[in-house]
C-alpha positions as semicolon CSV with decimal commas, in nm:
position;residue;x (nm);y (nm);z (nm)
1;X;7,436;10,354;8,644
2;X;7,508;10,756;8,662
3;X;7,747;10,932;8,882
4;X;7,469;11,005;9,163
5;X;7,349;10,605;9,233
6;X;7,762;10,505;9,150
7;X;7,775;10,808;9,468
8;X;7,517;10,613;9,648
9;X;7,683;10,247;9,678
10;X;7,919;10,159;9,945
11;X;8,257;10,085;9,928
12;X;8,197;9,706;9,844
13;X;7,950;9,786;9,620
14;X;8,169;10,056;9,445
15;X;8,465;9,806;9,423
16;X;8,229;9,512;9,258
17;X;8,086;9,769;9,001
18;X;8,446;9,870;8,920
19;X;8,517;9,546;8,833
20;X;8,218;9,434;8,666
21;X;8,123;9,746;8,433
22;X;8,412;9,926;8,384
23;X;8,702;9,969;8,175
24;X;9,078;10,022;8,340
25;X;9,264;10,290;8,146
26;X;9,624;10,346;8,283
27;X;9,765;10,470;8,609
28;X;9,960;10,748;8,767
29;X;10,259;10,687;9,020
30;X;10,214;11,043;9,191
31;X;10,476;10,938;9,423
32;X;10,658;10,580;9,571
33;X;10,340;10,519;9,814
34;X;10,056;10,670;9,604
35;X;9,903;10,523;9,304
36;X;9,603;10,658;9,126
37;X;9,398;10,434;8,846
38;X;9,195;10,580;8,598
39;X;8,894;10,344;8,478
40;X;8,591;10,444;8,238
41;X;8,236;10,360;8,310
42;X;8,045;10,305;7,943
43;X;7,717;10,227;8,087
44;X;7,745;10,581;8,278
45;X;7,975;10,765;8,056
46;X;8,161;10,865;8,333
47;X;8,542;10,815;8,489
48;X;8,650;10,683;8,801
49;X;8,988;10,764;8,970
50;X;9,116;10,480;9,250
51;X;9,349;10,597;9,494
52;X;9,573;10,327;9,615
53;X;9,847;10,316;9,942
54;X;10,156;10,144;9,804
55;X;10,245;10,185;10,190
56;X;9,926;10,044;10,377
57;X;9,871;9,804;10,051
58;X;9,470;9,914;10,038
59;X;9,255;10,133;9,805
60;X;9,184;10,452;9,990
61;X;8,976;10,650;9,795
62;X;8,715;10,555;9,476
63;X;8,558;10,828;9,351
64;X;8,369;10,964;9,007
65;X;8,490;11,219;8,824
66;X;8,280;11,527;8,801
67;X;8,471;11,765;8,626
68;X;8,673;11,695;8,277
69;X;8,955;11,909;8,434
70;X;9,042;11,650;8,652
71;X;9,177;11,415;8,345
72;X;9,427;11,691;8,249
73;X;9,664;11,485;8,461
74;X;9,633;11,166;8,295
75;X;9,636;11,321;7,911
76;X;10,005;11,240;7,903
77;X;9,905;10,836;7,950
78;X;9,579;10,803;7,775
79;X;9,481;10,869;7,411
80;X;9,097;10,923;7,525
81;X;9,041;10,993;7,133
82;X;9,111;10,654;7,078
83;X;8,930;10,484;7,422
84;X;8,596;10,648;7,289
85;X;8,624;10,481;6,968
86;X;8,695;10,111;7,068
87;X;8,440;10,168;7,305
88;X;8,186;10,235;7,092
89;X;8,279;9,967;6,855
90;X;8,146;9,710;7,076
């Protein structure tokens, strides 16, 4: 699956593929009610951040990332040098 038909699915769908295909890499506390999780698609080569409401206790947002910028915030948690190699070990 590629970032256009991962686009596509609906919110069910996009929650099932997250848990199916892809790979949870760490999470950001940006503050005491939101919760962002990084997770890495393989079969897409792509990321996906999931935006969670400590608060209302439900994902709000689940979307691909499009632009390698984006992960500048999450460089601090992940060692992406060595996701990409156990990754392709399999």
């Amino acid at each position: 699956m590629i970032i256009k038909d991962f686009e596509q699915l609906s919110s069910k769908e996009r929650r099932e593929f997250l848990i199916n295909s892809c790979q949870y890499l760490t999470s950001i506390n940006f503050t005491d009610e939101l919760i962002t999780d990084l997770f890495y698609c393989q079969e897409g080569n792509f990321f996906i951040e999931v935006f969670y409401s400590v608060l209302w206790e439900k994902f709000l947002e689940m979307n691909p990332v499009k632009d390698t910028d984006q992960l500048a915030k999450y460089m601090r948690e992940v060692d992406f040098g060595e996701i990409f190699e156990a990754l392709n070990a399999r």
